[in-house]
C-alpha positions as CSV (number, residue, x, y, z in Angstrom):
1,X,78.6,-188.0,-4.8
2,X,79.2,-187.5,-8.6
3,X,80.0,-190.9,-9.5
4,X,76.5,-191.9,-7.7
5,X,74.9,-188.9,-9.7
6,X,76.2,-189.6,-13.2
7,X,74.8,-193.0,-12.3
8,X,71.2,-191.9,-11.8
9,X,71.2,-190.0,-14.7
10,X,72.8,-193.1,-16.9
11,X,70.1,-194.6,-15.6
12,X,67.3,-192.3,-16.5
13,X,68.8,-192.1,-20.0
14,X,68.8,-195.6,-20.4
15,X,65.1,-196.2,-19.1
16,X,63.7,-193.2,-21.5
17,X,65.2,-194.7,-24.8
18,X,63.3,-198.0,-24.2
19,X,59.9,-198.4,-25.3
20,X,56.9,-198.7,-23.5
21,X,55.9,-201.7,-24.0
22,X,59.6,-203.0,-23.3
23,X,59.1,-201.6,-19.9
24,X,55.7,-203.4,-19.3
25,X,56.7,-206.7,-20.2
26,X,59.7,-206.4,-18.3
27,X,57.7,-205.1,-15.2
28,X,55.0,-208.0,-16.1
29,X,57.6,-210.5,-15.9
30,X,58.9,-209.4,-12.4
31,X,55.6,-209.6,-11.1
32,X,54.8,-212.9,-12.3
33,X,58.1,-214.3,-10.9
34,X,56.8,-212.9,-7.3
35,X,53.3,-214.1,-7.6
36,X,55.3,-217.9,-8.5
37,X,57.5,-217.2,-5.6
38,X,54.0,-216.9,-3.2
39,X,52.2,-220.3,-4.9
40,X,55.3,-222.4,-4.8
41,X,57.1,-223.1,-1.7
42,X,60.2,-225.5,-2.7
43,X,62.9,-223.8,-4.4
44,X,63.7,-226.5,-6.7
45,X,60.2,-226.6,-8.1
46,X,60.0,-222.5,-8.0
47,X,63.5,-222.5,-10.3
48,X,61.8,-225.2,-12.7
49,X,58.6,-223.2,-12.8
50,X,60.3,-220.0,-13.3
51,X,62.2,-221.4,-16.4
52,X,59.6,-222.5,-17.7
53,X,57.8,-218.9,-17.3
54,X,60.8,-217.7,-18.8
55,X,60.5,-219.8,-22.0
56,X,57.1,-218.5,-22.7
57,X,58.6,-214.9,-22.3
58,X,61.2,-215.4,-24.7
59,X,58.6,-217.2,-26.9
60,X,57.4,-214.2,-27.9
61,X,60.6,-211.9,-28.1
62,X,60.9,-211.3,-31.2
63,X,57.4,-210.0,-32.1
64,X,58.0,-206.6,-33.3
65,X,54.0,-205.8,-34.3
66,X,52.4,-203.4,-32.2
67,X,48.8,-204.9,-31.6
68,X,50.4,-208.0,-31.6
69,X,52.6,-207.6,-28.7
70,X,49.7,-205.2,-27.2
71,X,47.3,-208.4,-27.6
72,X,50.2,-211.0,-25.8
73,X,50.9,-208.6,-22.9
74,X,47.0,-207.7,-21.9
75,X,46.6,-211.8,-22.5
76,X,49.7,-212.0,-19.5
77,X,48.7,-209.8,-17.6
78,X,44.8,-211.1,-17.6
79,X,46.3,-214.5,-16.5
80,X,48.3,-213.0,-13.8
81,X,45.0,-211.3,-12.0
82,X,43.4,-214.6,-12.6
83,X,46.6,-216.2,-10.6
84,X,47.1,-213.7,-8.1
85,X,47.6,-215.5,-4.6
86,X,45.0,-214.4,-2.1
87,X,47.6,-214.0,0.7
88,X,50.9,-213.2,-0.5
89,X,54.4,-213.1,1.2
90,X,55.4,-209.8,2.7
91,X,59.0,-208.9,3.8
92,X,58.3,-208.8,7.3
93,X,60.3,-205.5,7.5
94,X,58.0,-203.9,4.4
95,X,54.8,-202.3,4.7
96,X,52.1,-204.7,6.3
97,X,54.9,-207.1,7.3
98,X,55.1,-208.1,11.2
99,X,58.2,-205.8,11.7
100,X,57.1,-202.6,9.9
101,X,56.8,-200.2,12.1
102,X,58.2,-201.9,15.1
103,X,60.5,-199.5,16.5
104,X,59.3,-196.0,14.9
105,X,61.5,-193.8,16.8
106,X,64.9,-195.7,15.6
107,X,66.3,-196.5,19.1
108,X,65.0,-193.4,20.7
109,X,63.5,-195.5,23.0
110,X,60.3,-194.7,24.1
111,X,59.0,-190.9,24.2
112,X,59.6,-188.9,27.6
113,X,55.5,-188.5,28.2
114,X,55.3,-192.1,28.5
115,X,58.5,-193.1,30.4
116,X,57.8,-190.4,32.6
117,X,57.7,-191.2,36.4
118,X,54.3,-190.1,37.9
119,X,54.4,-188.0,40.6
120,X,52.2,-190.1,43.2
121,X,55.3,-192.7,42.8
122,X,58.1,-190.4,44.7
């Protein structure tokens, strides 16, 4: 209840009093990490990719001019289009996963109009 509240709205403060651009790289870098996750298979070689992702991130921490940083992030995410994966992994209980979906009603069961016995049957 209130603790969960005060939490949102920590949150919310938190998220406003960052700057845009912090928000887009940080967003950018989440995105990347997924697209690595659909190319590379083995975990050891999607940890040793990663890293190295994450070293060209923190390459360019500390930049603190405007068009500079505008310039890097529209580079990043220009290559990530260029590397998106054609077909990429879907939790299968997400949207357009094989599970989505599967049981709509929640353990309802089925609805009466279709588990209805016809009448020609008794």
């Amino acid at each position: 209840g209130h603790y969960y509240t005060r939490f949102l709205f920590g949150a919310v403060k938190m998220a406003t009093k960052l700057p845009a651009h912090t928000i887009r790289v940080k967003k950018l870098y989440r995105h990347a990490l997924k697209n690595l996750f659909n190319w590379v298979v083995h975990r050891e070689i999607f940890i040793a990719k990663g890293n190295e992702m994450r070293a060209e991130f923190e390459k360019n921490r500390h930049v603190t001019d405007a068009r500079t940083i505008q310039r890097l992030v529209a580079a990043a995410e220009a290559k990530l289009a260029d590397n998106i994966h054609p077909e990429p992994y879907i939790i299968n209980t997400d949207f357009g996963g094989s599970k989505y979906m599967r049981y709509p009603r929640n353990g309802l069961g089925s609805p009466p109009e279709i588990v209805r016995i016809p009448d020609w049957i008794r």
